[in-house]
Backbone as CSV, one residue per row, in Angstrom:
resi,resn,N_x,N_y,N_z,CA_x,CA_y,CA_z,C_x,C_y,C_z
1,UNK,0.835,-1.197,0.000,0.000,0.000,0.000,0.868,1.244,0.000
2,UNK,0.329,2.113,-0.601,1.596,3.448,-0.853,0.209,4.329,-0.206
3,UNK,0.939,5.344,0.526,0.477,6.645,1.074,-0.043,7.304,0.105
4,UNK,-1.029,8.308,0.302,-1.246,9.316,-0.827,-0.516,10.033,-0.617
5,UNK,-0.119,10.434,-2.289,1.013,11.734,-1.815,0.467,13.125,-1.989
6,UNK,0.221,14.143,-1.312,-0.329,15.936,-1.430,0.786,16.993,-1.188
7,UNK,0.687,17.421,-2.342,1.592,18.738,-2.540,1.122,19.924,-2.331
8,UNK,-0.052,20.111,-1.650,-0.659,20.755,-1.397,-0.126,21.140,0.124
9,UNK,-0.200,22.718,0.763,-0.185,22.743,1.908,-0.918,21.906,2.998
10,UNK,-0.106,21.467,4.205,-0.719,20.204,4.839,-0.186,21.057,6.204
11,UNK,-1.408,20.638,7.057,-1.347,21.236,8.654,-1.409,20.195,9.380
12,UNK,-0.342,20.153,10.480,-0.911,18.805,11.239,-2.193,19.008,12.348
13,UNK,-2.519,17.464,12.519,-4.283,17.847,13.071,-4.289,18.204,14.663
14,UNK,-4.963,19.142,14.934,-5.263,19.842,15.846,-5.596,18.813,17.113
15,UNK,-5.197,19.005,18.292,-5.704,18.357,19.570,-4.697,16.458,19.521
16,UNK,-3.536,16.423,18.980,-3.488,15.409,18.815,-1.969,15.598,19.038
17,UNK,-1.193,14.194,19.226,-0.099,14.206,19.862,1.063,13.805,18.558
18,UNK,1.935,14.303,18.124,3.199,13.765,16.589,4.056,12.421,17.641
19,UNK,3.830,10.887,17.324,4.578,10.415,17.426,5.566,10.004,16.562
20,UNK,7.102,9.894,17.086,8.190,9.622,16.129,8.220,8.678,15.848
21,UNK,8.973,8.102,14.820,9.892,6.434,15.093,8.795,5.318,15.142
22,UNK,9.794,4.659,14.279,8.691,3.367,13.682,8.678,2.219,14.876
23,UNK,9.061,2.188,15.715,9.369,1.745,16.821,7.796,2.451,17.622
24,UNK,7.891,3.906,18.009,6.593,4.287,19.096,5.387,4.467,18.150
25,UNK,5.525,3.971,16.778,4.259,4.189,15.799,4.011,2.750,15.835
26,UNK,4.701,1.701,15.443,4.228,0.605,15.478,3.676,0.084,16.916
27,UNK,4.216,0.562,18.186,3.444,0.183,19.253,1.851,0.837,19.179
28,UNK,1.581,1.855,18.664,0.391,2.142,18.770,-0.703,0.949,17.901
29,UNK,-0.074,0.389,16.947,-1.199,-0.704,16.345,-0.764,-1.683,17.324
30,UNK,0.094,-2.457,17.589,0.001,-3.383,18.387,-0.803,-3.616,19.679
31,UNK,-1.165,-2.117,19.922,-1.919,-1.877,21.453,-3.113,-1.897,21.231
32,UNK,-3.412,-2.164,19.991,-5.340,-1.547,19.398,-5.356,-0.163,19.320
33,UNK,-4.636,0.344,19.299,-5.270,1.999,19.539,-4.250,2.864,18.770
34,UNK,-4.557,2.552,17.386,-3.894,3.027,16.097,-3.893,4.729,15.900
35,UNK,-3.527,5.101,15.525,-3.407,6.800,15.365,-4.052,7.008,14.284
36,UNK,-4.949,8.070,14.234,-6.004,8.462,13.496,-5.456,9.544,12.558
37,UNK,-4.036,9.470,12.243,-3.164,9.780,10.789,-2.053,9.512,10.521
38,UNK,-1.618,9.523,9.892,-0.172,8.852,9.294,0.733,9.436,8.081
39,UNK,1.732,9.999,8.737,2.539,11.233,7.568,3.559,10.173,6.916
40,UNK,4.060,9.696,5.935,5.093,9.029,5.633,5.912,9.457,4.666
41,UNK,7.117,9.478,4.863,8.286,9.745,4.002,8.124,9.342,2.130
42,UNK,8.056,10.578,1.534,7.774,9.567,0.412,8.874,9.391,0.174
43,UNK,9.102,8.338,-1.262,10.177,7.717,-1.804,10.932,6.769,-1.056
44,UNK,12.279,6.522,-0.899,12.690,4.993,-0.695,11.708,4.266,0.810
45,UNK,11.745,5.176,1.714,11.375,5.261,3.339,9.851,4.395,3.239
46,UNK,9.304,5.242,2.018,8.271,4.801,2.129,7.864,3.206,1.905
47,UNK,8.405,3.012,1.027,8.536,0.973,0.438,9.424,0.350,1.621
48,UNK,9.839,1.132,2.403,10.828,0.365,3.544,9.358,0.379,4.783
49,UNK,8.718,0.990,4.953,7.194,0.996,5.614,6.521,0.283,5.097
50,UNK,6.248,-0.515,4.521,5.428,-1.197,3.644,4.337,-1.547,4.915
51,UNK,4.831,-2.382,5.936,4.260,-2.843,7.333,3.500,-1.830,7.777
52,UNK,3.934,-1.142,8.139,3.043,-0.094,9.218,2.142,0.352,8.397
53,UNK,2.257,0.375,7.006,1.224,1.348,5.817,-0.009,0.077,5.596
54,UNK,0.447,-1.194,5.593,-0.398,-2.064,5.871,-1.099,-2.602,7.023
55,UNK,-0.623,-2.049,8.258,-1.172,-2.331,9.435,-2.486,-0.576,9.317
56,UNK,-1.704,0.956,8.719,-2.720,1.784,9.235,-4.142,1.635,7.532
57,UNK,-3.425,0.353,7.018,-4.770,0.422,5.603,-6.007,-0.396,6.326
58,UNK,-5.114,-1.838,7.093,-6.372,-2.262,7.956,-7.410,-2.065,8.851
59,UNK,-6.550,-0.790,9.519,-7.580,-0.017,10.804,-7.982,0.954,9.858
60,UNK,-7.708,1.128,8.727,-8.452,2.346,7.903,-7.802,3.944,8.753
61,UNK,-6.812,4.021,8.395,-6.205,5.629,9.466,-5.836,5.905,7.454
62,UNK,-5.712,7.380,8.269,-5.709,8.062,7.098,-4.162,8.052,6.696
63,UNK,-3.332,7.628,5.327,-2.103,7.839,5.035,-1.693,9.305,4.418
64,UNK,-0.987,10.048,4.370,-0.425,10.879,3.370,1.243,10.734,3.419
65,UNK,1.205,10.468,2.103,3.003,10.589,1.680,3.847,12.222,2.110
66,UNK,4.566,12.154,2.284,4.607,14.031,2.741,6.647,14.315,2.360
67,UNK,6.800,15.259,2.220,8.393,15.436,1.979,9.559,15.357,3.518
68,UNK,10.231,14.924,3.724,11.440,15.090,4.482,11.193,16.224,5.462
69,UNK,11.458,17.213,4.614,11.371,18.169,5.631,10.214,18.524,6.063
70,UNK,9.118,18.475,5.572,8.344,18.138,6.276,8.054,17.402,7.610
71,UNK,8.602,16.410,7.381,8.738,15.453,8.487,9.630,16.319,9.735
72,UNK,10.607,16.718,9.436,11.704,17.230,9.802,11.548,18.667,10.365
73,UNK,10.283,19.165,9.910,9.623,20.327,10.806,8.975,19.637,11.754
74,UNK,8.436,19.138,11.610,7.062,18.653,13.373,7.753,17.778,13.809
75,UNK,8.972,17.309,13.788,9.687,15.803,14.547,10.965,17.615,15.405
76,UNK,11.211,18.700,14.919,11.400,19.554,15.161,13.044,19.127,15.672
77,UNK,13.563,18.521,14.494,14.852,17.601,14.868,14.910,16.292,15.494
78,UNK,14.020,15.758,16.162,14.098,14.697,16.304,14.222,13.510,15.750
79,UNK,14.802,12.246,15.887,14.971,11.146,14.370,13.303,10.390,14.489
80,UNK,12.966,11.160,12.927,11.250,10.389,13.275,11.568,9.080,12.018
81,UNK,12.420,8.723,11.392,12.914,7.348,10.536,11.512,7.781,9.526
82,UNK,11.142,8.149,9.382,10.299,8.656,8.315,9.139,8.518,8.346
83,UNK,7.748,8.277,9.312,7.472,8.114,9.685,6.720,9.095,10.974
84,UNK,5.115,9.565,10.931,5.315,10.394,12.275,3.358,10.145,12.361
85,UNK,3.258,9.466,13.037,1.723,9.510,13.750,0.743,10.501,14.368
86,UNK,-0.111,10.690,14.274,-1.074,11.538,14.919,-1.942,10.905,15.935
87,UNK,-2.058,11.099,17.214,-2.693,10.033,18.193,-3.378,10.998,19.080
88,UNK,-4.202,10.445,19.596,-5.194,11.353,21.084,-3.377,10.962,22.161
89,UNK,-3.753,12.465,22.894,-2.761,12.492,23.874,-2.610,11.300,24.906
90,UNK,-1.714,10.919,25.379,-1.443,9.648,26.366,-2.453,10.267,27.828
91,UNK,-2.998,9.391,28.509,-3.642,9.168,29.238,-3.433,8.618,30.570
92,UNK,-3.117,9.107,31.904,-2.281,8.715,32.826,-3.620,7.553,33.401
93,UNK,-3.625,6.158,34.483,-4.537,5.777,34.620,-4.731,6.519,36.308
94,UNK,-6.136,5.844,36.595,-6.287,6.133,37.479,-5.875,5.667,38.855
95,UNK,-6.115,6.253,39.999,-5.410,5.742,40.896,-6.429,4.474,41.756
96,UNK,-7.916,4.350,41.215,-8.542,3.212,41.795,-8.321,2.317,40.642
97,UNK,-7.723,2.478,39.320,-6.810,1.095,38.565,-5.815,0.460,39.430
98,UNK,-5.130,1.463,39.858,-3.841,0.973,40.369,-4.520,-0.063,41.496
99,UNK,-5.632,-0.074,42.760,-5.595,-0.749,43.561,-6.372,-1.947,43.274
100,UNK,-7.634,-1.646,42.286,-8.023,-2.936,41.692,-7.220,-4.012,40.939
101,UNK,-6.459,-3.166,40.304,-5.345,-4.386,40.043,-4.779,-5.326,40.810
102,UNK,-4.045,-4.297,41.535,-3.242,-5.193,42.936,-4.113,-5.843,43.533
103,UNK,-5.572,-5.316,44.150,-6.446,-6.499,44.493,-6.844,-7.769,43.990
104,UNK,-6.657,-7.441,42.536,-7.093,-9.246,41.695,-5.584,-9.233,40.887
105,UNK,-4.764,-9.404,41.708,-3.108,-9.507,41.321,-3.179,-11.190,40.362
106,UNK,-3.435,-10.959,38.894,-3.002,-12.361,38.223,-1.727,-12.581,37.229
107,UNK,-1.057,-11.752,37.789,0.393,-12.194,36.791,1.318,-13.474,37.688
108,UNK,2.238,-13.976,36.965,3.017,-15.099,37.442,4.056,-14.698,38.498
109,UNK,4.009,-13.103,38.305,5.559,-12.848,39.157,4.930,-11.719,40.421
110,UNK,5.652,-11.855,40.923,5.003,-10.599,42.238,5.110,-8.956,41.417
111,UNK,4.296,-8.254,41.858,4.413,-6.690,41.228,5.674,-6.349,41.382
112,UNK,6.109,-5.369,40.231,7.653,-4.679,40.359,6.870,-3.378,40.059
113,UNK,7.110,-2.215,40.708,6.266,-1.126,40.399,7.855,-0.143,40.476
114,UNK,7.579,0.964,39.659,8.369,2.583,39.981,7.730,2.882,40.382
115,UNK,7.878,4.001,41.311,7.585,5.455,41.920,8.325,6.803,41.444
116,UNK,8.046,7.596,40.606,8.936,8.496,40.479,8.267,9.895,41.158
117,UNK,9.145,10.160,42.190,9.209,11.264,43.283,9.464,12.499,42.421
118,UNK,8.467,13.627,42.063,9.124,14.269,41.664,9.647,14.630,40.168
119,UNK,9.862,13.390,39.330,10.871,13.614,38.304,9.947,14.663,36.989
120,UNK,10.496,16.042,36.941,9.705,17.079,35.855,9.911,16.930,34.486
121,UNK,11.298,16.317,34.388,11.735,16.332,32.761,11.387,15.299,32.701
122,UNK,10.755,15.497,30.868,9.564,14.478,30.014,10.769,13.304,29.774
123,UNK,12.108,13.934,29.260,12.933,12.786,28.753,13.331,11.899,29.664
124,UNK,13.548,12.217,31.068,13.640,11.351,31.950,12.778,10.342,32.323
125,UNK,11.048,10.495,32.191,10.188,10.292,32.245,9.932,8.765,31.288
126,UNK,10.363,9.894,30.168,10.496,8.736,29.144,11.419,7.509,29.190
127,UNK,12.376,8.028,29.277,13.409,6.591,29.397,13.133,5.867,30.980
128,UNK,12.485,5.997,31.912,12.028,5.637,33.015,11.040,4.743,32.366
129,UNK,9.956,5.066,31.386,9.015,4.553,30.931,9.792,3.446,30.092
130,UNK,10.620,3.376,29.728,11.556,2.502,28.510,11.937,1.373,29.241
131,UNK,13.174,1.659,30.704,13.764,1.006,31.465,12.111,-0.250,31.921
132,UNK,11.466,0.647,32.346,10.541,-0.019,33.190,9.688,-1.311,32.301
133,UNK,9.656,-1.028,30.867,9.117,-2.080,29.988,9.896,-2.879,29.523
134,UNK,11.321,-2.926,29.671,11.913,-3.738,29.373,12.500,-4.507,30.080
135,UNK,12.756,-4.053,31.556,12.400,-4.812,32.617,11.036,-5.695,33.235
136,UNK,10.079,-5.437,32.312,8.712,-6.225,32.959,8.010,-5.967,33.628
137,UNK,8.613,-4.390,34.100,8.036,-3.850,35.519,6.367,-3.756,35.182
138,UNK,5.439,-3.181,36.372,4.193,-3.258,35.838,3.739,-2.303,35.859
139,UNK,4.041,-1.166,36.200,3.689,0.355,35.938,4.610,1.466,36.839
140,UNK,4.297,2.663,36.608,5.130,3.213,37.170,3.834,4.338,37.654
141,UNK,4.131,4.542,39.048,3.259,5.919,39.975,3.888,7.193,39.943
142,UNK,3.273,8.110,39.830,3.247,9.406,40.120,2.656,10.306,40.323
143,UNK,2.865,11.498,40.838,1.506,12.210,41.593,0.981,13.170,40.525
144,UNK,0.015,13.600,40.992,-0.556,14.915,39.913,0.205,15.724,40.041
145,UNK,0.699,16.169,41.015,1.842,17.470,41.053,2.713,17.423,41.416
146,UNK,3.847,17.933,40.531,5.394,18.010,40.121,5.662,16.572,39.539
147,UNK,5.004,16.429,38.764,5.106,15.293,37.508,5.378,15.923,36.438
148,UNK,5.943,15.228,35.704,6.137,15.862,34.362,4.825,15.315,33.531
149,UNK,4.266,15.825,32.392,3.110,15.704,31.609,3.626,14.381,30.261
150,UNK,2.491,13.741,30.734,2.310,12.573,29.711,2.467,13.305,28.388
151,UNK,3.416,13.900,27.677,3.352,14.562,26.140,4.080,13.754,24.978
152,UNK,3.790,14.704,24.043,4.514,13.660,22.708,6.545,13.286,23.148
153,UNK,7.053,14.491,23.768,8.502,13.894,24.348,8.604,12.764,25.447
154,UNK,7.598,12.475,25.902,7.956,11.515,26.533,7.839,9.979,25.475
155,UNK,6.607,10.309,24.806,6.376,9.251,23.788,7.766,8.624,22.813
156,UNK,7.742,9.895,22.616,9.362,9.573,21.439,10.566,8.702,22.580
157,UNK,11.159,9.508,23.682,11.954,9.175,24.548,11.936,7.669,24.465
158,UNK,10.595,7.054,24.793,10.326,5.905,25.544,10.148,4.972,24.310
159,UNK,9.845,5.336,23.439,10.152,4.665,22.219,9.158,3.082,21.917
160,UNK,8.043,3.865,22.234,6.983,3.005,22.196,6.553,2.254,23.662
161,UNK,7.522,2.054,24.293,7.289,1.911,26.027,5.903,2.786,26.748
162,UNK,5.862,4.363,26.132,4.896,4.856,26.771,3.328,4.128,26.797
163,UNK,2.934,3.830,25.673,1.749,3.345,25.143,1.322,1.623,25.267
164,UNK,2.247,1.572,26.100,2.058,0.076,26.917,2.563,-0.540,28.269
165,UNK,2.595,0.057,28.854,3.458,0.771,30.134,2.682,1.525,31.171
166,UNK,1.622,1.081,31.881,0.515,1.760,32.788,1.345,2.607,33.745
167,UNK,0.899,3.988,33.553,1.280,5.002,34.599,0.178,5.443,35.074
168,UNK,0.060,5.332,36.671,-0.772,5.538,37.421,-0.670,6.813,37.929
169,UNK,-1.853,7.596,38.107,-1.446,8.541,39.198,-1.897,9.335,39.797
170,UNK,-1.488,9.690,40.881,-2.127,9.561,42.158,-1.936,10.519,43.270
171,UNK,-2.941,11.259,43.886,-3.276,12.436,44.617,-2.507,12.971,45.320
172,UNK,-2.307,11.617,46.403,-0.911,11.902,47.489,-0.006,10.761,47.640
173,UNK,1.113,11.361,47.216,1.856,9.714,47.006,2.852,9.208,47.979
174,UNK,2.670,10.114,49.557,2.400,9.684,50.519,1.786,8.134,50.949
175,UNK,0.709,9.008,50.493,-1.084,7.945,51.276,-0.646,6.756,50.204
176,UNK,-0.752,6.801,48.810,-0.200,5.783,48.134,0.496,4.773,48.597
177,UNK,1.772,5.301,48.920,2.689,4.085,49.231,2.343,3.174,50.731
178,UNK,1.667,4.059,51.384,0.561,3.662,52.561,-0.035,2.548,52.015
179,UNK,-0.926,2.604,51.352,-1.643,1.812,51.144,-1.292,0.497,49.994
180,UNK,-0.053,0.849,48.955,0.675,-0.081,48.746,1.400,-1.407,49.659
181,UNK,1.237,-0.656,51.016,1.660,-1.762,51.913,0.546,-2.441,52.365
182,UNK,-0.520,-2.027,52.201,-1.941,-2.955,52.986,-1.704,-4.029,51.699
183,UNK,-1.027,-3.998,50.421,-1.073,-4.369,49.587,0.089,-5.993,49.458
184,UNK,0.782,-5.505,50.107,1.621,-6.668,51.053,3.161,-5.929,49.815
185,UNK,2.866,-4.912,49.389,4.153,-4.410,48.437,4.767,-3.562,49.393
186,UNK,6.627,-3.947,49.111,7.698,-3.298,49.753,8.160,-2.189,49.183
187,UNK,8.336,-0.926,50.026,9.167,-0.049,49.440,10.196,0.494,50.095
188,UNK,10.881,0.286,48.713,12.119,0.499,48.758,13.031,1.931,47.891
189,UNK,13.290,2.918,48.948,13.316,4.277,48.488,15.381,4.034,47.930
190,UNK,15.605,4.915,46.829,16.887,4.635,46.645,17.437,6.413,47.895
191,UNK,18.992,6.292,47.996,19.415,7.517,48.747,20.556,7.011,48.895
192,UNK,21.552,8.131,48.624,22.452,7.973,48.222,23.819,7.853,49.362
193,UNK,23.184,8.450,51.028,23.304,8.364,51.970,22.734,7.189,52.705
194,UNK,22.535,6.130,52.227,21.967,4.400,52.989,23.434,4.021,53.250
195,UNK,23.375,3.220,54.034,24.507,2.546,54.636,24.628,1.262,53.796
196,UNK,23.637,0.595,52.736,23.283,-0.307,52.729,23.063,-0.335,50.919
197,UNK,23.642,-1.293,50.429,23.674,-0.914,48.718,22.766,-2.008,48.268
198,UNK,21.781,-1.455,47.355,21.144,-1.692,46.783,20.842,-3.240,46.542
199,UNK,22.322,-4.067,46.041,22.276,-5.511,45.961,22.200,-6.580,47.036
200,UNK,21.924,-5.523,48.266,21.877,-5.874,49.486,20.282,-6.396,50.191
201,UNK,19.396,-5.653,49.416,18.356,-5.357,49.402,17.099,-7.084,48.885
202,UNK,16.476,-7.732,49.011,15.923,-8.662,48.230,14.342,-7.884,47.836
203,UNK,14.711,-7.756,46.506,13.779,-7.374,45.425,13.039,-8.344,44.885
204,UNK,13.187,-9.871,45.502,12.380,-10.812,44.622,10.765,-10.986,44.462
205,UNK,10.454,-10.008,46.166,8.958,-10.216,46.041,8.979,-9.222,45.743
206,UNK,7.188,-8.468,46.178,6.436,-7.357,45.755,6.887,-6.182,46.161
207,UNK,7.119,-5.810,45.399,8.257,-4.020,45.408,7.956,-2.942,44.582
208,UNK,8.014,-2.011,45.121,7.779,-0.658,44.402,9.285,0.004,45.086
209,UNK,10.013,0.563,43.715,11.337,1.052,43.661,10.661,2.652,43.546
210,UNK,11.144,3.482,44.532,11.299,4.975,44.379,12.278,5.248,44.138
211,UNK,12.138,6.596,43.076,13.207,7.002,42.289,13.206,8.684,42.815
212,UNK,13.631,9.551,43.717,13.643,10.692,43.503,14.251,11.890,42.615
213,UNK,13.486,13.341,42.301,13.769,13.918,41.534,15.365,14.262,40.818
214,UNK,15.279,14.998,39.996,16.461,15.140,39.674,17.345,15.904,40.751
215,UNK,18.209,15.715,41.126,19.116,16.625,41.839,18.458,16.649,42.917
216,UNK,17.314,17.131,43.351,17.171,16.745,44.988,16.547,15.729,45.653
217,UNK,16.238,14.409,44.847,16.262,13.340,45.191,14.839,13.126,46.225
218,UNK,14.310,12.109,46.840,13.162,11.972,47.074,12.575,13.323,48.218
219,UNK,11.093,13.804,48.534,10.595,14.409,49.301,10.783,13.488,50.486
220,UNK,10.575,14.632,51.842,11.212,14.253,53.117,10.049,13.318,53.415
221,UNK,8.672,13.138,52.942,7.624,12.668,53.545,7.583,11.373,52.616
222,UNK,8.153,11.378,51.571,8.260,10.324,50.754,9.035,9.286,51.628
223,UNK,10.404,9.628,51.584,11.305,9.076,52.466,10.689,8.253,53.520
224,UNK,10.149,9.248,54.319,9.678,8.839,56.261,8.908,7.228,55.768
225,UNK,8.173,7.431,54.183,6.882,6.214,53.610,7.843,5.304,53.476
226,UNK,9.359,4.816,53.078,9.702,3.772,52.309,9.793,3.314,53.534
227,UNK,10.124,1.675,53.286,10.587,0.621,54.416,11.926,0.764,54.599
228,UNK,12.671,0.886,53.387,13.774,0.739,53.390,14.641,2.008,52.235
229,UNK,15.704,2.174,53.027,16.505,3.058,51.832,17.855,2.102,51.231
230,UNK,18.124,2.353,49.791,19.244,1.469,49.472,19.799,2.669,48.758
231,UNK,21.239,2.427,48.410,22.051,3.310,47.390,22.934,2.180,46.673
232,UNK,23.215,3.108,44.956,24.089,2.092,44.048,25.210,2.728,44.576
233,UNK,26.321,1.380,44.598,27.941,1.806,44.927,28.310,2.585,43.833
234,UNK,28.673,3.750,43.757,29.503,4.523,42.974,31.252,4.057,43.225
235,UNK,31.772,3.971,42.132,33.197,3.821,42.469,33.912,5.089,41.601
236,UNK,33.165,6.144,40.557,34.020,7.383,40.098,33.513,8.024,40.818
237,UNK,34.132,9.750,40.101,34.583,10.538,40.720,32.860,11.553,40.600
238,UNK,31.769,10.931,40.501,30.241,11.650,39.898,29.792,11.070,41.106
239,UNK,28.978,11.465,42.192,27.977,11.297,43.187,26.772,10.283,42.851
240,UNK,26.189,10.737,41.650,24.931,10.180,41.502,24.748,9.666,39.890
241,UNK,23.637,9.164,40.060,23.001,8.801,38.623,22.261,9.878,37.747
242,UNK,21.983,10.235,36.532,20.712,10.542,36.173,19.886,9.381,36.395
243,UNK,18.678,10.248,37.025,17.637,9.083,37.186,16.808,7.950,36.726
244,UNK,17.148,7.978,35.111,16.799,7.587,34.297,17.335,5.973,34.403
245,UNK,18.670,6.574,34.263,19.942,5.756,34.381,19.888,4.257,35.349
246,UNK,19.264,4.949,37.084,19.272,4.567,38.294,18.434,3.645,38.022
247,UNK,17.278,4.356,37.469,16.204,3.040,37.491,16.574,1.871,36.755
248,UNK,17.010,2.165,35.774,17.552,0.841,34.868,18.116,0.603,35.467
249,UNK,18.961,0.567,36.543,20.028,-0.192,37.296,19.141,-0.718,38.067
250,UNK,18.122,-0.085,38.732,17.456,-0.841,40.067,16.478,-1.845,39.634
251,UNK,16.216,-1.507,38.260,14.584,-2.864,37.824,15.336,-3.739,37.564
252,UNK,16.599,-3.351,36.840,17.627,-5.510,36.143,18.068,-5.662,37.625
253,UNK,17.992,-5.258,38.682,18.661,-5.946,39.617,17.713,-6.543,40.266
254,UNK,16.611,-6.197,40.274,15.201,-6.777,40.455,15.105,-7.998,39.680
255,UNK,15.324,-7.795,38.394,15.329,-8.860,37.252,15.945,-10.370,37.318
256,UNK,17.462,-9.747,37.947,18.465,-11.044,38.443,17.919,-11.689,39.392
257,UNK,17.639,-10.964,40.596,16.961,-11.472,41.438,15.520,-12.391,41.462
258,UNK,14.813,-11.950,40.610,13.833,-12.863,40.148,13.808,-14.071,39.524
259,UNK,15.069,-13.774,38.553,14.769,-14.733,37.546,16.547,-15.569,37.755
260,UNK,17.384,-15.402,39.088,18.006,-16.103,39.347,19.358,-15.956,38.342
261,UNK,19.474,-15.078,37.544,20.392,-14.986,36.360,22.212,-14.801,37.047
């Protein structure tokens, strides 16, 4: 199937989110919830799409072939591989998802949850959202305020992770992690001041890993909530992680631990 191609001035559609990369475009068909347009690279890019142009002919989404730079304006530098979606904005869930779940808990492995304390930048957000799906984790919490916004940069960042990847979130994330424990789930706050490193820690059961903000690291009331504080051994001459970073360190160590590796 080939895109239509219009040489005509083209606006992108109003109220709707530009995803990049054939990677966070193809997660949107895989999820059921296809994007309701589709810009594609014309010429070689385009016969290299053949897939995705046949996955948006089946849900019937609208194609247009469009030029490079084109692309290359609304991806606004970003690498969109030629390729750029139009989708309803991402959707955080709610915070009585989060406990009905855990109440009819049917996966094989105990919950691995994030907490991100804090964290404002989308790209961090995003690759938090990345780490966390490729670790298995099962969603990641955060509060309504001083969160960063579910937007199209986090989408790109996460690289299709966002749009399958339940982010919950939730009023006071205090009371949350409160009630994560009626839940029989451990938390475990990272700090960089623990006496006690991280691999020290057994992550095999039900855990929710807090991650605090950038640079000032979890709220004091957050803290007082975890069970436990752990820190990664640093051996250079840098204090800390980007947070992004941390978490991917803290979910595969979760991972080993689970799965005995």
């Amino acid at each position: 199937m080939k895109a239509s191609s219009s040489r005509r001035r083209i606006t992108t559609p109003e109220g709707l989110d530009a995803v990049y990369g054939v990677h966070a475009v193809r997660a949107l068909f895989e999820r059921g919830q296809p994007p309701r347009e589709l810009w594609v690279q014309e010429g070689r890019a385009e016969a290299r799409l053949d897939s995705l142009l046949e996955h948006a002919r089946l849900a019937g989404v609208k194609c247009t072939g469009v030029a490079r730079d084109t692309l290359d304006g609304v991806a606004k530098g970003a690498v969109h591989q030629g390729v750029i979606a139009f989708a309803p904005p991402l959707q955080a869930e709610s915070e009585e998802a989060l406990w009905f779940r855990l109440g009819a808990w049917q996966q094989p492995s105990p919950p691995l949850l994030v907490i991100l304390d804090g964290v404002t930048d989308p790209h961090n957000v995003g690759a938090c959202l990345r780490s966390a799906d490729a670790a298995g984790a099962h969603g990641v919490i955060v509060s309504k305020d001083k969160a960063a916004p579910l937007n199209a940069t986090v989408r790109k960042v996460a690289c299709g992770a966002a749009d399958v990847m339940p982010v919950y979130q939730v009023t006071n994330l205090s009371r949350a992690m409160s009630r994560l424990k009626t839940h029989g789930v451990w938390i475990v706050g990272t700090a960089g001041e623990s006496a006690q490193h991280l691999y020290q820690v057994d992550l095999s059961g039900p855990v929710a890993i807090v991650m605090g903000a950038e640079g000032k690291g979890m709220r004091r009331l957050t803290r007082e909530g975890c069970d436990l504080l752990a820190k990664l051994p640093m051996a250079g001459s840098v204090s800390s992680l980007n947070v992004s970073v941390a978490t991917g360190v803290c979910l595969f160590e979760a991972v080993r631990q689970r799965h005995a590796y």
